[in-house]
C-alpha positions as CSV (number, residue, x, y, z in Angstrom):
1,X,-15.9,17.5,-18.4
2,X,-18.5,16.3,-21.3
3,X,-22.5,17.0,-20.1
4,X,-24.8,14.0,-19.0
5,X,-26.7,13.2,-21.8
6,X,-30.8,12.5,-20.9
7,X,-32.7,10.7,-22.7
8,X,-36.6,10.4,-22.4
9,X,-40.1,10.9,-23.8
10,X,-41.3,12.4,-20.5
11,X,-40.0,16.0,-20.0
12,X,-40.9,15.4,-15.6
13,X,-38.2,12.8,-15.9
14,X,-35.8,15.3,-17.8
15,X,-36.6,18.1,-15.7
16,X,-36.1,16.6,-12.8
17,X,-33.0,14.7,-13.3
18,X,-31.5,17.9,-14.8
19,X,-32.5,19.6,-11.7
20,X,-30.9,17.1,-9.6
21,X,-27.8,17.0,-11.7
22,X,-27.2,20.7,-11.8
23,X,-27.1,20.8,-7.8
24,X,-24.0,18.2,-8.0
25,X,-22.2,21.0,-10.5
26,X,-23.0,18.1,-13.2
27,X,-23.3,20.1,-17.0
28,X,-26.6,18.1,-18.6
29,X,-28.0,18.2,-22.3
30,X,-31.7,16.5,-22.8
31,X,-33.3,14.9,-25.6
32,X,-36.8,13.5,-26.3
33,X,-36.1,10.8,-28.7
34,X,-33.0,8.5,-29.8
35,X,-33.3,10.5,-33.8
36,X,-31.6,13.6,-32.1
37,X,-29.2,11.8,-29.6
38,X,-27.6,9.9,-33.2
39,X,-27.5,13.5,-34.9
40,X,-26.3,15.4,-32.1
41,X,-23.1,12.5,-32.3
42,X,-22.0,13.9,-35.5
43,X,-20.2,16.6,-33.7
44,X,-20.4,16.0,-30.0
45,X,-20.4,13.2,-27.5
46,X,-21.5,12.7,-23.5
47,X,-19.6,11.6,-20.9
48,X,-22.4,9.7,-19.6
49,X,-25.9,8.8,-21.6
50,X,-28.7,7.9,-19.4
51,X,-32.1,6.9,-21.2
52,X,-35.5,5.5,-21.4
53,X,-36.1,2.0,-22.7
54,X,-39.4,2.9,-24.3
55,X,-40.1,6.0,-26.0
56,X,-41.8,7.3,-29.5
57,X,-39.4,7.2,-32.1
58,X,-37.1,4.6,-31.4
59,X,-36.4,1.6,-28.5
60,X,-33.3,2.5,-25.9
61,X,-32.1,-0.7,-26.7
62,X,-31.6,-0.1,-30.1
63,X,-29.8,3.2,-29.3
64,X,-27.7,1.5,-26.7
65,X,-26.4,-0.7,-29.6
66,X,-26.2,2.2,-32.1
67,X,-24.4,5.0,-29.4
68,X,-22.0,1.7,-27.7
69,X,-20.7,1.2,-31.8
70,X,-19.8,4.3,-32.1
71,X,-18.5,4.8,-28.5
72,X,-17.7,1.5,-27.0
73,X,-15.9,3.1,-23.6
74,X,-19.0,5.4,-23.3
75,X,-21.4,4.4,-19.9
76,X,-25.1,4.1,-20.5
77,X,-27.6,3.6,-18.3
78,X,-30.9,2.5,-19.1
79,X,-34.2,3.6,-17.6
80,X,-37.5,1.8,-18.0
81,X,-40.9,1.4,-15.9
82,X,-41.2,-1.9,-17.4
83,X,-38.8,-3.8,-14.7
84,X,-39.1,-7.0,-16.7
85,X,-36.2,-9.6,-17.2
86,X,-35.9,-9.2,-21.0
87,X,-35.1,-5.4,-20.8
88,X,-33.0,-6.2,-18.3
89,X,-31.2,-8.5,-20.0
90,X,-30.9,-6.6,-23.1
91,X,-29.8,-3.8,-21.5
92,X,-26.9,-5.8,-20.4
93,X,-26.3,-7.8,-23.0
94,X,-26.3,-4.6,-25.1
95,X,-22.9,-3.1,-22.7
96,X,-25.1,-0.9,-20.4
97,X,-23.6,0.2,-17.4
98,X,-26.4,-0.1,-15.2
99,X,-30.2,-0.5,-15.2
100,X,-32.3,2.0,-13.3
101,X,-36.4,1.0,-12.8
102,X,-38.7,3.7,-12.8
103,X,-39.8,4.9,-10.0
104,X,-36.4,5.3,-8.8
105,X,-35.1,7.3,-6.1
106,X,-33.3,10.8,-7.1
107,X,-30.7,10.3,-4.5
108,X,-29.6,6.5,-5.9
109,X,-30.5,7.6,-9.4
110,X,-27.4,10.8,-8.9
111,X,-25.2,8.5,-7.3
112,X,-25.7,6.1,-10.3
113,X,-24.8,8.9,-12.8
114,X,-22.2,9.6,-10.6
115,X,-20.2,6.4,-10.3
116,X,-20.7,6.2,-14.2
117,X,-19.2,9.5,-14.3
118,X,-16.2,7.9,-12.9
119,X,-16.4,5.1,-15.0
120,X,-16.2,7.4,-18.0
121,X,-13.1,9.2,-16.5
122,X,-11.6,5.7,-16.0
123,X,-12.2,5.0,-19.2
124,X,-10.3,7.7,-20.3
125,X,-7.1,7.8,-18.3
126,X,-7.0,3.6,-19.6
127,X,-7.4,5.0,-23.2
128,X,-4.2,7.4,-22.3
129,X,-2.3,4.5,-20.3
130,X,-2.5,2.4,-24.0
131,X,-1.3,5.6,-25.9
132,X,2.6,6.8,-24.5
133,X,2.8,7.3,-20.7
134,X,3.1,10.8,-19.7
135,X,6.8,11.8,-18.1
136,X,5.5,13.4,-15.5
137,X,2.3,14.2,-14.0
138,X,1.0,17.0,-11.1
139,X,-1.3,20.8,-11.3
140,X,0.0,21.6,-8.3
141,X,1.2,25.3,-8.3
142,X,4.9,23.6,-6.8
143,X,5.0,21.0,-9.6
144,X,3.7,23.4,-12.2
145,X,7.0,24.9,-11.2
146,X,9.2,22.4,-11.6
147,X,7.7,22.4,-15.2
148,X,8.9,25.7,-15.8
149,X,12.2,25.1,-14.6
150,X,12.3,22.6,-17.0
151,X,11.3,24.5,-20.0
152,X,13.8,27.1,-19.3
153,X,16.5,24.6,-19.0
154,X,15.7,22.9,-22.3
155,X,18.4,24.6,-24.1
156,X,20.8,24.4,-21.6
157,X,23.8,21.8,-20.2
158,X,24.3,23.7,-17.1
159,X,25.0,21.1,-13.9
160,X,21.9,21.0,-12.1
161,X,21.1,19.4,-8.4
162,X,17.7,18.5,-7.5
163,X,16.5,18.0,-4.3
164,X,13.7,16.6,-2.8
165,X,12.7,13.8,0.0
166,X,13.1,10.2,-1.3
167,X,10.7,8.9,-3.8
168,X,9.4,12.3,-5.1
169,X,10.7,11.6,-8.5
170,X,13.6,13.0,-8.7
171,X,15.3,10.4,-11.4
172,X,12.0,11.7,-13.5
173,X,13.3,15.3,-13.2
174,X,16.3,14.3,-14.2
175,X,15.6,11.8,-17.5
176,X,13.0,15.0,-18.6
177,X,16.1,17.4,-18.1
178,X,18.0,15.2,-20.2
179,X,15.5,14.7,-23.4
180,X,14.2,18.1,-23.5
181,X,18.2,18.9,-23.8
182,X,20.3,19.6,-26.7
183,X,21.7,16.3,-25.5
184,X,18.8,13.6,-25.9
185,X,16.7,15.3,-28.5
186,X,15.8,13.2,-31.4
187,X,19.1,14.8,-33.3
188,X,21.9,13.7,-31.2
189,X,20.0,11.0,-28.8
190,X,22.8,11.1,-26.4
191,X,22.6,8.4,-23.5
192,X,21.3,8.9,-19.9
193,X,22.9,7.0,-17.6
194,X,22.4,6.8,-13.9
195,X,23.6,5.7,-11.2
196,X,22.9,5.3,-7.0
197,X,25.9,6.4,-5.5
198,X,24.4,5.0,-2.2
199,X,23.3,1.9,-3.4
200,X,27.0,0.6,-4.2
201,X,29.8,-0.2,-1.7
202,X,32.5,2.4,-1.4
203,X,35.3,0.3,-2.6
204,X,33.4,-0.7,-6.2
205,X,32.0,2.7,-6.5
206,X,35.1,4.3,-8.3
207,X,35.2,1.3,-10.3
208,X,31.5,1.9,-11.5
209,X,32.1,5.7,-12.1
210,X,35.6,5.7,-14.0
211,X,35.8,2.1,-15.3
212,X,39.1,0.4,-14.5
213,X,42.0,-1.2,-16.9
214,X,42.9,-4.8,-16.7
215,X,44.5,-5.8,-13.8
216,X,43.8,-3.0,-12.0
217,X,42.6,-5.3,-9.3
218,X,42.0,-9.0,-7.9
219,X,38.9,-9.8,-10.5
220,X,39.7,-7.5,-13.1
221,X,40.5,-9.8,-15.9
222,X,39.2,-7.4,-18.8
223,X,39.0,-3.6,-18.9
224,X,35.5,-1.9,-18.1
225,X,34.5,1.3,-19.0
226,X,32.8,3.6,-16.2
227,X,29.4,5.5,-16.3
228,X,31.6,8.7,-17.5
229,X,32.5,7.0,-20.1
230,X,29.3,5.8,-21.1
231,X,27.8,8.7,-20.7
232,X,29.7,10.6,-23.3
233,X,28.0,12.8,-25.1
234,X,25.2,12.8,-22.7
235,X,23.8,12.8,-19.4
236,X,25.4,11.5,-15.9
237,X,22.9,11.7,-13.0
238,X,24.3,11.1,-9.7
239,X,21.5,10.2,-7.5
240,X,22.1,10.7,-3.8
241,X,25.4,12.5,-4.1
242,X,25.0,13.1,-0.7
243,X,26.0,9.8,0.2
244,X,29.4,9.8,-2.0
245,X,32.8,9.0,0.1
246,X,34.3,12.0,1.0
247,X,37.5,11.0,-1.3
248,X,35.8,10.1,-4.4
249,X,34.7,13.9,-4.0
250,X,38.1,15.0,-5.0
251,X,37.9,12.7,-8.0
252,X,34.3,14.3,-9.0
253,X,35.3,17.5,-8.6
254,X,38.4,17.1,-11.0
255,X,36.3,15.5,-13.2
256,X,34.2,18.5,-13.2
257,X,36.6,21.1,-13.2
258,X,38.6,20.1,-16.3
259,X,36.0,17.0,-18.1
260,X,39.9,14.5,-17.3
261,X,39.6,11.5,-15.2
262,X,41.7,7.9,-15.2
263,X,40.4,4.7,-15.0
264,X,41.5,2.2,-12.0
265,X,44.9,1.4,-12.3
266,X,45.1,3.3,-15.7
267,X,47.7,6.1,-16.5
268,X,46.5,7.4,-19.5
269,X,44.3,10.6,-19.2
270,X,40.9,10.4,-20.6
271,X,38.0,12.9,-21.2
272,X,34.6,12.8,-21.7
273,X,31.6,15.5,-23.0
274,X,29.3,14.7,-19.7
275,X,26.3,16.8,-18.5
276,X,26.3,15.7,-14.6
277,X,22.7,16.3,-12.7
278,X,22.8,15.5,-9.2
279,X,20.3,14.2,-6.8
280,X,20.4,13.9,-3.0
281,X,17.5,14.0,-0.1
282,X,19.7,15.4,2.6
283,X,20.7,18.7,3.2
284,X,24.1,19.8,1.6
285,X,24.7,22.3,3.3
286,X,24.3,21.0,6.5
287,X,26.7,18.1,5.4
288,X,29.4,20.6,4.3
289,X,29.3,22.5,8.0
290,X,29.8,18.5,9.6
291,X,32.8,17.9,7.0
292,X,31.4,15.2,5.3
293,X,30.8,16.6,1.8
294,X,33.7,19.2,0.5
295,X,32.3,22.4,0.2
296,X,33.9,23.2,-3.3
297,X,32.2,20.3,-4.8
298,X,29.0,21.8,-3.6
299,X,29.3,24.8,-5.4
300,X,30.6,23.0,-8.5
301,X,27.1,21.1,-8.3
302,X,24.5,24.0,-7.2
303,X,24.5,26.0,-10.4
304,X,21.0,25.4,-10.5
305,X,19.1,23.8,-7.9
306,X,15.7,22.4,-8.5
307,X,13.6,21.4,-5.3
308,X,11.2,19.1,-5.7
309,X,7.9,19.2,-3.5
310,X,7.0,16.1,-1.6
311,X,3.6,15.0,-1.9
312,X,1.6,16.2,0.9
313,X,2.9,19.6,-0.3
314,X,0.7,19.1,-3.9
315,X,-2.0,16.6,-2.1
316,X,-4.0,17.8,-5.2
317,X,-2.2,15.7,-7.7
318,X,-3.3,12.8,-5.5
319,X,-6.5,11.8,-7.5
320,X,-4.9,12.6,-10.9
321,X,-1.8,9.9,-9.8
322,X,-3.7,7.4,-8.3
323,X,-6.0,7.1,-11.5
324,X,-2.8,7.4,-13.9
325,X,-1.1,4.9,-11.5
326,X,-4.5,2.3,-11.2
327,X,-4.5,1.9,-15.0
328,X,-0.4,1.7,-15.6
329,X,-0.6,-1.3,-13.1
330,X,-3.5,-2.9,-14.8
331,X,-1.7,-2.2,-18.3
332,X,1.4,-4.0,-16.8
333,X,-0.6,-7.4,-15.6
334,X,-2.9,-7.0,-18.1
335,X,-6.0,-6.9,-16.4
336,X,-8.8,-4.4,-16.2
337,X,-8.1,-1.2,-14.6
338,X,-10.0,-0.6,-11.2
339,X,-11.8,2.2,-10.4
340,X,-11.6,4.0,-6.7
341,X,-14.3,5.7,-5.1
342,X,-14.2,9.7,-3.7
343,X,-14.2,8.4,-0.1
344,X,-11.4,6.4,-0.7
345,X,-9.3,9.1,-2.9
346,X,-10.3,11.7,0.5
347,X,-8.3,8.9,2.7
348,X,-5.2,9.0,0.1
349,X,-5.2,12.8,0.3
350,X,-5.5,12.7,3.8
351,X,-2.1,10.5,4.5
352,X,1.2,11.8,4.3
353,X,3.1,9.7,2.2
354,X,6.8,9.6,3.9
355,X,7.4,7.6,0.8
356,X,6.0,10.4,-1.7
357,X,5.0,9.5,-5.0
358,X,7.0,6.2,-5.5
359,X,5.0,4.6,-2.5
360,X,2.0,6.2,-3.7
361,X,2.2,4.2,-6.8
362,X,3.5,0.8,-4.7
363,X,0.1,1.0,-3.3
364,X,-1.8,1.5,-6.2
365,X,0.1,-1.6,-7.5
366,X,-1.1,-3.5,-4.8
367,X,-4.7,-2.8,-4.5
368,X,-4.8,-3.7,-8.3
369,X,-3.6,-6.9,-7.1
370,X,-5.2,-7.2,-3.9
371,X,-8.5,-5.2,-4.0
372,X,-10.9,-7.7,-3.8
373,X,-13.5,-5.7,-6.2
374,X,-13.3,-3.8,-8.8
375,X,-14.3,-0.7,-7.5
376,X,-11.9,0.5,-4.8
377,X,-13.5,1.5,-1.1
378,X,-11.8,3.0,1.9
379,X,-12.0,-0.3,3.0
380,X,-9.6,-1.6,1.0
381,X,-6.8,0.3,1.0
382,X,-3.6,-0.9,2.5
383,X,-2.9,-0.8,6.7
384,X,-0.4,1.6,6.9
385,X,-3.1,4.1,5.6
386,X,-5.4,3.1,8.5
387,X,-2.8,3.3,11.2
388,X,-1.9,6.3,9.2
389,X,-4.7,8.5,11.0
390,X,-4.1,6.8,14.3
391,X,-0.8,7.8,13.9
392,X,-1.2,11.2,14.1
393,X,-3.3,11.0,17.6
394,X,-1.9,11.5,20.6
395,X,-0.4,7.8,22.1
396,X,-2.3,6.9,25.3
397,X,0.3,6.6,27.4
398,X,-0.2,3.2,30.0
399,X,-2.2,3.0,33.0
400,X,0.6,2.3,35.8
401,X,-0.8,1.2,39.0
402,X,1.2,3.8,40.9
403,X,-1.7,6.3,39.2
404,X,-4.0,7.9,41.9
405,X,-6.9,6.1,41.9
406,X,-9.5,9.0,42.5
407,X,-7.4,10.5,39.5
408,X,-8.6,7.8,36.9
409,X,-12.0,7.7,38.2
410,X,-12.0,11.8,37.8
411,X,-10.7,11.2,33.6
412,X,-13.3,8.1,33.4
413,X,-16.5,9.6,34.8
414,X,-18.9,11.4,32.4
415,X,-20.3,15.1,33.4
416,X,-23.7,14.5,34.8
417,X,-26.3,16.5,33.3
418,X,-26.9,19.2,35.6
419,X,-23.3,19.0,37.2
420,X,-22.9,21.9,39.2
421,X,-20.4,24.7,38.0
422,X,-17.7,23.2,40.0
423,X,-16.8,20.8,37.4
424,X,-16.5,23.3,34.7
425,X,-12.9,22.9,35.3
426,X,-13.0,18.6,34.0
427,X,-11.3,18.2,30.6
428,X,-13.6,18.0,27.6
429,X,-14.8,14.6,27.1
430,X,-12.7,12.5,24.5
431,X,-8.9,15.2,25.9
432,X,-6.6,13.2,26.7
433,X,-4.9,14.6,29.9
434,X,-1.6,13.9,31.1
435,X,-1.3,11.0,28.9
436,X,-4.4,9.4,30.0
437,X,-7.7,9.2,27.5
438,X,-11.0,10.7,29.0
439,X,-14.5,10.4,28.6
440,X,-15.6,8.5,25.9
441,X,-11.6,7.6,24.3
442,X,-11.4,5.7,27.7
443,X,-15.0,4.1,26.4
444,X,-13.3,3.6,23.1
445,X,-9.7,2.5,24.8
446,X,-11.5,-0.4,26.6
447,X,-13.9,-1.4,23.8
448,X,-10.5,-1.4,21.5
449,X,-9.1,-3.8,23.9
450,X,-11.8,-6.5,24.6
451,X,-12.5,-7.0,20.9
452,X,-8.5,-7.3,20.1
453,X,-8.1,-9.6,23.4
454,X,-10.9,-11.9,22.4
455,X,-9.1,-12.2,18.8
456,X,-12.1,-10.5,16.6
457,X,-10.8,-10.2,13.2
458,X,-13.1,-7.0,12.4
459,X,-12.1,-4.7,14.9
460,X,-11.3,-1.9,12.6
461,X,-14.5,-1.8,10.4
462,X,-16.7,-2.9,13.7
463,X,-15.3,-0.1,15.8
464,X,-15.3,2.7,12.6
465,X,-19.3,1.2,11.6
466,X,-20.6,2.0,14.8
467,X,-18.7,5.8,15.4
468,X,-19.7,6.5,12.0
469,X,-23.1,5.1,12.5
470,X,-23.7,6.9,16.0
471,X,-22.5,10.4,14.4
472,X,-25.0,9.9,11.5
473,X,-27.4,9.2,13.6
474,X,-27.5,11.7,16.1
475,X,-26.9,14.7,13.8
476,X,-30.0,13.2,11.5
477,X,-31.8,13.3,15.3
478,X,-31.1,16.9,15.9
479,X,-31.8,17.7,12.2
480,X,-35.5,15.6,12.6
481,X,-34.2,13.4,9.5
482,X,-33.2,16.3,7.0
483,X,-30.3,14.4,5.5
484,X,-29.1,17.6,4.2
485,X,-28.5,19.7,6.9
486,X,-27.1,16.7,9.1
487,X,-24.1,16.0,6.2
488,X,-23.8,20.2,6.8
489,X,-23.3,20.0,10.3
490,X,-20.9,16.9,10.2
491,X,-19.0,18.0,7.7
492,X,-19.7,15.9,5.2
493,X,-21.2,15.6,1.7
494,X,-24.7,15.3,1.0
495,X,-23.8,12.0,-1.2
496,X,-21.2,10.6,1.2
497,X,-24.3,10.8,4.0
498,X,-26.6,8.6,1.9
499,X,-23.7,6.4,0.9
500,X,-23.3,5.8,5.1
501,X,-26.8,5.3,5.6
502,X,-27.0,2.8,3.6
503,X,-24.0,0.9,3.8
504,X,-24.6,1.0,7.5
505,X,-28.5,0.1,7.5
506,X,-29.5,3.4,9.6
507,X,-32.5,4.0,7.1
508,X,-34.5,0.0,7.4
């Protein structure tokens, strides 16, 4: 990443913010007047420029205008002790990100930089999402290779079968196989045709792969030619070959032992040069030892098998697609891309995604649609990511009346301070034993109920502002306010601390 360029007249200022900057890993170059930041342009740039209104030299208005002509995506933030509504609106009118009165606070004034930062990075993938979209996208050690895999087989039209759970881009894997190939390079720009072996009813499904001749059957009023033949000269990909009826096998594999097939009703032998890559989610293998996929076949089809990693298995990538994704759906509805925060990437990374990358980017569709600001909180991400770490809890099992009384009063009742060692044995308050929640889950349980009975519409963020606001507040107790060491002890970034407190009002 690009440093954060300072601007001012008053080396305290840039000392300190470089300072501050360098603890958040931030790289920072400082100037003293707007005449060097224009000649240090000629041959480098910021990713973010933060300067003073007022300084010897020059006005940061002017340079504002000067810098956002020569970089129009570029954030700037002006900085000025002289909060008056003409610099203000200047500074605005001029394109600047945001405007930061002196004195400010160091905390809010990083946090600023920050959120520009990612307003420069946004900037950046949007500039990419205008040029041509990337095939494929992931670091990930497990993608990285897949890459590989692909590179070796460039040169190559051996059968391959990829594998992976559904929606973890296996059609992608298969379309890059093809045009990195001898087959769809710019020189022969063979076609890629695919098809859903699943998705189409067993009795039109030989029709679709081998075409049929006039006749053939009720509705066939004109000859058709199948995907094989369409795909001559280039790629077939079979996706979910799993799912294929167990006699069209036999068909396949003849197809792919000797390149012959016949159309529906047809007796005339035909061929066709096809490259076949096959696709399925379920385990071969396992369907070969039930009988429901012919083991030869199998074999024809593994030559080279290329597993592809679902994505909680390259969580990583998460950020990287989420970004890519944001601004490929604003591109498509032509509107502005949005911009997500770190807390609310953490929550993406955090959920599983049973539907893997293809779900991932369905919900990056719909908060560009349904976000309700432009910049994307934990907040607003879809349900199924908030029931997603519910989920994963233990289910409270219900409370039958047969249940021994003294039992439930045992799981509700707190340990009373100085409770004599007899009690050491009681489960830890919040276990949930035998099904039943304890201590304060049974606090939470009951709270969780009354506000849902009596039809509150906020339960979620009411229930999550005041457990966040009670951990905050106690670790800043037991710390005596030092902000710092509390996030430590929670867990927690020093930022994401001061973004709770205020967001929740423990600091008026």
């Amino acid at each position: 990443m690009k440093p954060i360029w300072i601007v001012d007249d008053d080396q305290s200022i840039r000392f300190v913010l470089e300072k501050a900057l360098a603890r958040e890993q931030f790289a920072t170059r400082s100037f003293s007047n707007p005449r060097d930041v224009l000649a240090a342009l000629d041959d480098d740039e910021p990713q973010v420029l933060v300067s003073d209104i007022r300084m010897p030299g020059g006005s940061g208005i002017d340079l504002l205008g000067k810098v956002k002509a020569r970089l129009p995506g570029l954030p700037v933030i002006i900085m000025t002790a002289y909060s008056d509504l003409d610099s203000a609106v200047s500074a605005f009118q001029g394109g600047a990100f945001e405007y930061l009165p002196k004195p400010f606070d160091l905390t809010r004034a990083v946090e600023l930089i920050r959120r520009a930062v990612e307003e420069s990075l946004r900037e950046e993938v949007r500039d990419l999402g205008h040029a041509e979209m990337p095939e494929m996208l992931g670091q990930a050690p497990a993608m990285q290779d897949v890459f590989r895999a692909i590179g070796r087989l460039s040169q190559s039209n051996v059968t391959v079968l990829i594998t992976g759970e559904s929606g973890s881009g296996k059609e992608l894997v298969a379309r890059a196989l093809h045009k990195h190939s001898p087959r769809g390079d710019a020189g022969s720009n063979g076609p890629f045709i695919a098809i859903n072996t699943a998705a189409i009813p067993k009795d039109l499904l030989e029709s679709e792969l081998f075409g049929h001749e006039r006749g053939a059957f009720t509705g066939a009023q004109t000859m058709r030619r199948g995907r094989f033949e369409q795909a001559d000269g280039g790629t077939l990909f079979l996706d979910e070959i799993g799912d294929m009826p167990f006699d069209l096998q036999t068909r396949l594999l003849r197809v792919l032992s000797d390149g012959q097939f016949y159309r529906v009703g047809g007796h005339q032998p035909l061929k066709a040069n096809v490259r076949v890559i096959a696709a399925t989610h379920q385990n071969l293998e396992q369907r070969v030892r039930e009988g429901a996929f012919r083991e030869d076949l199998f074999h024809r089809l593994n030559v080279i098998r290329l597993r592809l990693p679902a994505l909680r298995e390259r969580r990583e990538d998460v950020p990287s697609l989420t970004r890519f994704f944001l601004a490929k759906s604003a591109k498509e509805l032509g509107v502005e891309a949005k911009r997500i925060t770190e807390p609310a990437v953490e929550r993406l990374m955090a959920f599983d995604f049973p539907g893997n990358v293809r779900q991932l980017e369905n919900i990056c569709h719909w908060l560009t649609v349904m976000a309700p600001a432009q910049v994307i909180e934990p907040k607003d991400l879809p349900p199924e990511l908030m029931a997603g770490d519910v989920a994963r809890q233990p289910a409270p099992a219900p409370v039958h009346a047969a249940a021994a009384p003294e039992a439930l009063a045992l799981a509700a009742a707190p340990p009373a301070l100085g409770a004599p060692a007899a009690h050491a044995s009681l489960p830890p308050a919040g276990m949930v034993v035998g099904g039943l929640p304890s201590g304060w889950l049974l606090d939470l349980q009951r709270e969780a109920r009354r506000l849902l009975e009596s039809g509150d519409p906020e339960v979620w963020d009411t229930l999550t502002r005041q457990f966040e606001g009670q951990l905050i507040h106690t670790a800043l107790e037991i710390t005596r306010g030092r902000r710092i060491e509390a996030a430590h002890k929670l867990g927690i970034g020093r930022n994401t601390i001061t973004r709770k407190i205020q967001e929740l009002g423990l600091d008026d």
